[in-house]
VOPAGU-2260 file (C-alpha; in pm, 1 decimal, decimal comma):
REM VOPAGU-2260
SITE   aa  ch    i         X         Y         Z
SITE  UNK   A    0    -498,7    1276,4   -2141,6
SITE  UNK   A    1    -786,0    1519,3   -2201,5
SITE  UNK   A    2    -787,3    1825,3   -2069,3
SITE  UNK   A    3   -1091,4    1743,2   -1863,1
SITE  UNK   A    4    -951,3    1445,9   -1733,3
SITE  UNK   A    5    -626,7    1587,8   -1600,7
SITE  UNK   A    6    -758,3    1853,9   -1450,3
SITE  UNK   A    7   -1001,4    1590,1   -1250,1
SITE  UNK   A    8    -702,6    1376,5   -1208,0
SITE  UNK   A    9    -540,8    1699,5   -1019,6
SITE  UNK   A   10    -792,7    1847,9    -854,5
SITE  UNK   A   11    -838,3    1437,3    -706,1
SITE  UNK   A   12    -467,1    1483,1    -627,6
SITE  UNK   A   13    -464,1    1841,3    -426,0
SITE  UNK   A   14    -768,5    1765,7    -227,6
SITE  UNK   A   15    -606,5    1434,7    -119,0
SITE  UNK   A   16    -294,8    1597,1     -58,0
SITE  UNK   A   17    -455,7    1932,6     127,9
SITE  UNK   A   18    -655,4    1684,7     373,7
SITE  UNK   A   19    -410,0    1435,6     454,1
SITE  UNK   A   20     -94,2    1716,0     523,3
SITE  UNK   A   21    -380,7    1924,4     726,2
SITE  UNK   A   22    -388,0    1635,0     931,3
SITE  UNK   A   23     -59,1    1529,8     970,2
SITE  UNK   A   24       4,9    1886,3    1044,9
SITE  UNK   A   25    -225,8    1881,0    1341,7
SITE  UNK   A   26     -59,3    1556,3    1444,6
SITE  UNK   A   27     296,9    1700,0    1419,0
SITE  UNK   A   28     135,2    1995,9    1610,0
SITE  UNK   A   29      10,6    1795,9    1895,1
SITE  UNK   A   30     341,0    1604,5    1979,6
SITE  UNK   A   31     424,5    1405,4    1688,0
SITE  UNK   A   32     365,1    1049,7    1569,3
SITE  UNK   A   33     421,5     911,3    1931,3
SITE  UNK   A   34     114,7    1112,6    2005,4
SITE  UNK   A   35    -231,6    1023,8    2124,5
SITE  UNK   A   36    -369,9    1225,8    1841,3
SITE  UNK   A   37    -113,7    1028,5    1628,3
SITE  UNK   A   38    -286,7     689,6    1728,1
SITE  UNK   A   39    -611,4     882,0    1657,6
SITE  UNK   A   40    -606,1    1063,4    1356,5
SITE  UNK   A   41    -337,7     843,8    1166,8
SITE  UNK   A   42    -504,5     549,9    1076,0
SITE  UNK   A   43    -836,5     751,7     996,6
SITE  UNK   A   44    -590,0     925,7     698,3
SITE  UNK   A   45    -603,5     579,2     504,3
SITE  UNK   A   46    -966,1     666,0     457,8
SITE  UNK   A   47    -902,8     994,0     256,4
SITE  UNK   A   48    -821,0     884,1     -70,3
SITE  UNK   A   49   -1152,7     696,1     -62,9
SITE  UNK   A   50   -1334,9     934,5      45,7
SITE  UNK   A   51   -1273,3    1183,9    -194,9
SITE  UNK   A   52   -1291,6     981,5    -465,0
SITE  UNK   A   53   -1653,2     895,0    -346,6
SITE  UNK   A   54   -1739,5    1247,1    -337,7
SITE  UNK   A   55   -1618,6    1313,0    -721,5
SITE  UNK   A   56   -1754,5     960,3    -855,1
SITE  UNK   A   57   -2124,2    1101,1    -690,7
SITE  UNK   A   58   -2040,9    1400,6    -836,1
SITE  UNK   A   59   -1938,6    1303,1   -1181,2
SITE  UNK   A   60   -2276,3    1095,1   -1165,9
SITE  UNK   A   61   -2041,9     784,3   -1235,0
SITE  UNK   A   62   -2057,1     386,3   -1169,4
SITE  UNK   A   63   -1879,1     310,8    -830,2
SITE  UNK   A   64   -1853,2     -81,6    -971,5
SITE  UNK   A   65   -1636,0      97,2   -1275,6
SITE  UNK   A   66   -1376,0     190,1   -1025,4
SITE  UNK   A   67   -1409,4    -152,1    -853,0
SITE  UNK   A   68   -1636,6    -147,7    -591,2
SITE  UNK   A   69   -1719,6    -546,1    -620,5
SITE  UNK   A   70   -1648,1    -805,9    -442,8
SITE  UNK   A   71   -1386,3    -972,4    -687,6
SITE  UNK   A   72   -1402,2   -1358,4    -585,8
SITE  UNK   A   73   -1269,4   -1573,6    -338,2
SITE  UNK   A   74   -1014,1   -1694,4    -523,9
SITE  UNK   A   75    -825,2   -1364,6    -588,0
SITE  UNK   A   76    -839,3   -1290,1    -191,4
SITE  UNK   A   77    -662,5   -1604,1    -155,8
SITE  UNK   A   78    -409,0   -1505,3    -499,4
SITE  UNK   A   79    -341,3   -1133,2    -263,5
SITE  UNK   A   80    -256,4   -1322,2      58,7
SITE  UNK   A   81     -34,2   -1577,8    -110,2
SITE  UNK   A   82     114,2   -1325,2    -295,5
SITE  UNK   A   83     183,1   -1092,1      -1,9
SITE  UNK   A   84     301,8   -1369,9     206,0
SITE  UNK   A   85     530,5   -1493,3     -71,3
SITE  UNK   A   86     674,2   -1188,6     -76,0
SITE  UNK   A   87     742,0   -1115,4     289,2
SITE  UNK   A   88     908,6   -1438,9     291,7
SITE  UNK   A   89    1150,1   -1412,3      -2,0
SITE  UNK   A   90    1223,9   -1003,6     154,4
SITE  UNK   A   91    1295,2   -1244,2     453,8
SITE  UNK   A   92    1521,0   -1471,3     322,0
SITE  UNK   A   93    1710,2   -1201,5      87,8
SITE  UNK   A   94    1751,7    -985,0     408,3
SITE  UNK   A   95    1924,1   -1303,0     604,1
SITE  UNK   A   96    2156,8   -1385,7     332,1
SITE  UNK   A   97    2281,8   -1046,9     317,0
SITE  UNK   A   98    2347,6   -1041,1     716,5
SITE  UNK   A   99    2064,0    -771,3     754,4
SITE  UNK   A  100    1853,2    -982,2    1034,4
SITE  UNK   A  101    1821,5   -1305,5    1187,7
SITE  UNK   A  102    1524,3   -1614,0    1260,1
SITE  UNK   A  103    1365,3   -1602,7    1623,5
SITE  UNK   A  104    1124,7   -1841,2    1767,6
SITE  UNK   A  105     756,4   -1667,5    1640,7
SITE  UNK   A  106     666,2   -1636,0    2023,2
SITE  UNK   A  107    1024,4   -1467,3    2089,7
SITE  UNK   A  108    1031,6   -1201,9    1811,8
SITE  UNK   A  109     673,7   -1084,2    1873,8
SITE  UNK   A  110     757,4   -1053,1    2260,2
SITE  UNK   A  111    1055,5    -845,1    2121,3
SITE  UNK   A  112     816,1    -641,5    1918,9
SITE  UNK   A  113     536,8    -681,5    2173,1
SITE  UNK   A  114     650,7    -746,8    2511,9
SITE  UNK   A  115     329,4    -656,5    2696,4
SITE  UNK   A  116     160,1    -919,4    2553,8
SITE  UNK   A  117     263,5   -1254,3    2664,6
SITE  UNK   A  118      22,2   -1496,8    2390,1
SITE  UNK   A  119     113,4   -1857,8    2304,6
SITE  UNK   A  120     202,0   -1949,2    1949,7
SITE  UNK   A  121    -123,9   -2030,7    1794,6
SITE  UNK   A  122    -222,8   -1701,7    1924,0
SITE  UNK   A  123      -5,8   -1519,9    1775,2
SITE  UNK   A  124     -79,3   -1667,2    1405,3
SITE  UNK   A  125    -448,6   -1620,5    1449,2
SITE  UNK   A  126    -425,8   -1214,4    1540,7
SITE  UNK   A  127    -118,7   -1177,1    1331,3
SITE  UNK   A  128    -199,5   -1384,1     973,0
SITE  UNK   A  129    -589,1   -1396,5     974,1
SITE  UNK   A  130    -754,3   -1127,1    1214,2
SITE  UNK   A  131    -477,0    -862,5    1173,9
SITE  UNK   A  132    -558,0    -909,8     797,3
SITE  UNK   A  133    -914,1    -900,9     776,2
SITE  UNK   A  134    -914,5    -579,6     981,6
SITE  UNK   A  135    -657,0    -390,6     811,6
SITE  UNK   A  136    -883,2    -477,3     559,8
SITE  UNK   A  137   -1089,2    -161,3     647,0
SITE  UNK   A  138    -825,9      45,0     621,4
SITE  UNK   A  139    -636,7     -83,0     318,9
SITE  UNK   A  140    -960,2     -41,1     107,5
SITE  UNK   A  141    -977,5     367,5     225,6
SITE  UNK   A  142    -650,3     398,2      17,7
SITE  UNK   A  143    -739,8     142,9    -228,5
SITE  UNK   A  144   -1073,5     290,9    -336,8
SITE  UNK   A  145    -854,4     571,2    -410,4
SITE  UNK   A  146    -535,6     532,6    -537,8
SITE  UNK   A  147    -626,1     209,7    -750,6
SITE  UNK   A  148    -971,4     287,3    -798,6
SITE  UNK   A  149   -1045,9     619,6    -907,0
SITE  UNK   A  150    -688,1     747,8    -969,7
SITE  UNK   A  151    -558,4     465,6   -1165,2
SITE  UNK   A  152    -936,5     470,1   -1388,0
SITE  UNK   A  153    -832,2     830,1   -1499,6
SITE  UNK   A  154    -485,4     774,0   -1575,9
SITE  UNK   A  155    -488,2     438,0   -1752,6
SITE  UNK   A  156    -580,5     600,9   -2085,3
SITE  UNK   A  157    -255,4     711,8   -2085,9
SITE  UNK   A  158    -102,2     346,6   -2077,8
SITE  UNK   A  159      14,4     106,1   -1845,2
SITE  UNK   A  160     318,7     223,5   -1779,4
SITE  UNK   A  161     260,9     587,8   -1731,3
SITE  UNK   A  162      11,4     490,0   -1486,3
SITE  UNK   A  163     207,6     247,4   -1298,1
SITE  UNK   A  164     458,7     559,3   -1249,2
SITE  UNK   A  165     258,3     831,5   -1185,8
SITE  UNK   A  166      17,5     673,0    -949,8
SITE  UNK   A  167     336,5     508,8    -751,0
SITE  UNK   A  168     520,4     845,4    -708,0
SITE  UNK   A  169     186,5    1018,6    -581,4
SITE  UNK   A  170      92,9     738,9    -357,4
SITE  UNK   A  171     484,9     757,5    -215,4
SITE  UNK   A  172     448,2    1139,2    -144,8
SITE  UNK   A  173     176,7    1082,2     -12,5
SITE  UNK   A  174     317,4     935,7     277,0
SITE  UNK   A  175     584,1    1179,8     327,2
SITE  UNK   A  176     424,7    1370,5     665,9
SITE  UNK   A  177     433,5    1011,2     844,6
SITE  UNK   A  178     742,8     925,1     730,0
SITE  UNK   A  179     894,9    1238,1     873,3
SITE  UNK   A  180     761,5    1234,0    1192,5
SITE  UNK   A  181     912,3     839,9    1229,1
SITE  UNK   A  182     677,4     631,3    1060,1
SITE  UNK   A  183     851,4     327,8     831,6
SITE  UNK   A  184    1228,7     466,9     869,0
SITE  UNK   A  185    1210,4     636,1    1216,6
SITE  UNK   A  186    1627,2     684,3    1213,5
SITE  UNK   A  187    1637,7     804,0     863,0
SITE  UNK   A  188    1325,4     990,7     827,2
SITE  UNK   A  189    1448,7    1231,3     499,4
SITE  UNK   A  190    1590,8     923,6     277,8
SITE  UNK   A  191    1285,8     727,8     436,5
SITE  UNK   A  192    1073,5     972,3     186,2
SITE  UNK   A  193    1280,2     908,6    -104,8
SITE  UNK   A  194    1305,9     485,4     -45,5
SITE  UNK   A  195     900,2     508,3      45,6
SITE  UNK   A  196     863,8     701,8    -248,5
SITE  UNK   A  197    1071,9     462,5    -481,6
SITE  UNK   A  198     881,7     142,4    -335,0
SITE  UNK   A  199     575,2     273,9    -377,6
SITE  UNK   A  200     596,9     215,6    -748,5
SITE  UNK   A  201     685,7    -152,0    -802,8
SITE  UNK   A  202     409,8    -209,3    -477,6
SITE  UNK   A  203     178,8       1,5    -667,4
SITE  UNK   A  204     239,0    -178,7    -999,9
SITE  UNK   A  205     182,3    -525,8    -828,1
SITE  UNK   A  206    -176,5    -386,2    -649,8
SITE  UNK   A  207    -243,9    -254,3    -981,3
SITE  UNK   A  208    -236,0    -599,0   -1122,3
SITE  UNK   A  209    -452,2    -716,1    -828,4
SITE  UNK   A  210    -695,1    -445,3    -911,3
SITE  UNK   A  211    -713,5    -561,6   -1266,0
SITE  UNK   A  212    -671,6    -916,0   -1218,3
SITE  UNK   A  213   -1018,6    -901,7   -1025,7
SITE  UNK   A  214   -1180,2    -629,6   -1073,1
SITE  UNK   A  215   -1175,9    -527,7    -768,5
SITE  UNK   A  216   -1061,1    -281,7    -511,3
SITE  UNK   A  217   -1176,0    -417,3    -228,0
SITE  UNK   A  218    -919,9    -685,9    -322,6
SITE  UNK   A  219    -643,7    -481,4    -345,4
SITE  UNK   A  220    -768,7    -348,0     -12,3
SITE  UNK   A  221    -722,2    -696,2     162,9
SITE  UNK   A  222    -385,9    -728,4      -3,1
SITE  UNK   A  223    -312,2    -417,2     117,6
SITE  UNK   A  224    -473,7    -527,2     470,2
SITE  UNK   A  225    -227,2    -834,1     442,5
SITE  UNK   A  226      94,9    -635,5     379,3
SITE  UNK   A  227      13,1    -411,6     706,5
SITE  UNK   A  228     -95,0    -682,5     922,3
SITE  UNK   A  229     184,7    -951,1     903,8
SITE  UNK   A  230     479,2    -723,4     876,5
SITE  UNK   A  231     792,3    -902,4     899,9
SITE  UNK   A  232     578,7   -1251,3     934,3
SITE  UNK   A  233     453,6   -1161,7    1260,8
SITE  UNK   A  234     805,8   -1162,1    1448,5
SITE  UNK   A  235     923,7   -1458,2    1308,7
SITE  UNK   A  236    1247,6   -1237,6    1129,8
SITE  UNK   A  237    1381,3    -969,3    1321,7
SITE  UNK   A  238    1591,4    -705,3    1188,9
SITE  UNK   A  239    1952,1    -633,6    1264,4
SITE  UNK   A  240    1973,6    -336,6    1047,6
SITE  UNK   A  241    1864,4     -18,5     976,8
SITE  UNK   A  242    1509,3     -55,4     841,2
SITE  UNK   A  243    1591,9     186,6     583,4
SITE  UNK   A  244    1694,4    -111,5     479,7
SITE  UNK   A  245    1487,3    -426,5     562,0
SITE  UNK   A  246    1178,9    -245,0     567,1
SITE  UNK   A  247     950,3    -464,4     327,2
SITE  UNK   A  248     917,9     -98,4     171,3
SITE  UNK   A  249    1282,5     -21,2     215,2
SITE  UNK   A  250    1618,8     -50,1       3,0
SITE  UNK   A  251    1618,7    -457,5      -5,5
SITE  UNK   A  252    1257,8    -406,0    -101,6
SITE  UNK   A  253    1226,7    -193,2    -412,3
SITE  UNK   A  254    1419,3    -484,7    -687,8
SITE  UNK   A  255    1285,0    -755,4    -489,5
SITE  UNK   A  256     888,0    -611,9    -550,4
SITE  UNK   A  257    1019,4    -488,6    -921,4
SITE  UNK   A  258    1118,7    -830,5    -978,8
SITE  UNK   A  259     796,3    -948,6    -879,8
SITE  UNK   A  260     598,7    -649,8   -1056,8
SITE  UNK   A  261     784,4    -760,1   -1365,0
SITE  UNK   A  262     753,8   -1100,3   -1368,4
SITE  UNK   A  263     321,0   -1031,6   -1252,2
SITE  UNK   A  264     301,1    -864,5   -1565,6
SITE  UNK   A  265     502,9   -1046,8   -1812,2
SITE  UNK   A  266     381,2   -1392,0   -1677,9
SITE  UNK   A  267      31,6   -1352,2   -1655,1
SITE  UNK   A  268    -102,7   -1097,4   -1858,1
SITE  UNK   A  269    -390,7    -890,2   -1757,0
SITE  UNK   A  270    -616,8    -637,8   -1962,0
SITE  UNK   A  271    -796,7    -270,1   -1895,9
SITE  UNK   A  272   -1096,1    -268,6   -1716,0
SITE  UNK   A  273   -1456,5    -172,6   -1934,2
SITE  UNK   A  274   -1485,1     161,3   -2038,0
SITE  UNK   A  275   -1169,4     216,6   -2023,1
SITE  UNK   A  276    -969,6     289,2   -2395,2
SITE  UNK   A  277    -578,3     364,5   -2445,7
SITE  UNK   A  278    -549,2     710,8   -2575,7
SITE  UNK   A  279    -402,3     769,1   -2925,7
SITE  UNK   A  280    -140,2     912,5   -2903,6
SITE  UNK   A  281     -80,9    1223,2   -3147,8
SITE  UNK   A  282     241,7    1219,8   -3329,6
């Protein structure tokens, strides 16, 4: 990588990092992540990474379509919800066959999870599979933007592979504040960073092949937007374990999305976006 580049790739890196701990620190600060300013501030974090990387792309006088701000077609929205949903079923199944959780009734396990809201079934499936989607939406795209927009444009020079790593382990640090204060793994917060921070590169190498796939960030951002919205299919599969474990992002998690990163990749080949040329690499 040039020497230019990196240092843009690390300056991207610290400001992300000195905003988003600033705010978790004020979180932690104001009672934690069961906090009102948790409920607050936590969510608005997601927008960060996009953010910033507006700020440099305007300042680096570059193409925001270059670091896939388009639309991306309808057909890969539908290809990131399929895929997420596959997913999220097969982590389902694999967790039940080890003895991990157990099948509920939809309406029972999202009482369990939700028992102030009393909704019938076809409730439930709208919010849960196709409004809690299209909302998180929003939010998915503020990380999206960043991490497989503008970071991943910078590093791909470097190869595929390299990328895939080095954007996974900075997206999975990322999360460490959150994680701490109970987010994900909230009775194993200190291996929670390491298993968030292990996922994070398979599930960044499988919404890096979204993001070249299409195009597009702002599909990546819906895929994203799936992933949060119908966590553990709504209620359908509740967990009997820790979630260190059957967290989608958790232990049962990282082969099962490495498997599927793998397979993404080897199956159905995908190539570098324009303007964008594999370094040579001096012997």
């Amino acid at each position: 990588m040039e020497s230019l580049e990196k240092r843009k790739v690390i300056f991207y890196v610290v400001s992300v990092y000195l905003l988003t701990y600033a705010l978790n620190l004020y979180v932690y600060l104001q009672g934690g992540y069961a906090s009102l300013a948790a409920r607050l501030f936590v969510p608005f974090q997601m927008f960060i990474p996009a953010l910033v990387a507006a700020v440099l792309i305007l300042k680096e006088k570059g193409k925001f379509k270059e670091y896939g701000l388009t639309f991306g077609g309808l057909k890969n929205y539908l290809l990131a919800y399929l895929l997420v949903i596959s997913y999220y079923l097969i982590h389902s199944l694999v967790s039940f066959g080890l003895g991990l959780g157990r099948f509920v009734p939809l309406t029972e396990g999202f009482r369990q999870l939700a028992p102030d809201l009393q909704w019938p079934a076809w409730q439930i499936v709208l919010i849960v599979f196709i409004l809690a989607p299209l909302q998180n939406l929003i939010f998915g795209f503020g990380e999206e933007f960043g991490w497989r927009g503008y970071l991943v444009n910078k590093l791909l020079p470097r190869g595929l592979g390299y990328t895939i790593l080095v954007s996974g382990i900075i997206w999975g640090l990322w999360h460490a504040p959150v994680v701490l204060m109970g987010h994900n793994f909230p009775e194993n917060p200190y291996a929670g960073v390491v298993v968030m921070t292990l996922a994070t590169i398979p599930l960044g190498a499988i919404f890096l092949w979204l993001r070249l796939k299409s195009g597009s960030a702002v599909v990546v951002g819906f895929a994203h937007g799936v992933l949060n919205g119908t966590a553990f299919l709504g209620g359908a599969f509740m967990p009997t374990a820790s979630l260190l474990w059957v967290n989608p992002v958790g232990l049962v998690g990282i082969p099962l999305l490495s498997l599927f990163a793998y397979f993404m990749f080897r199956l159905f080949p995908v190539e570098m976006p324009v303007g964008i040329k594999k370094e040579n690499k001096r012997p």
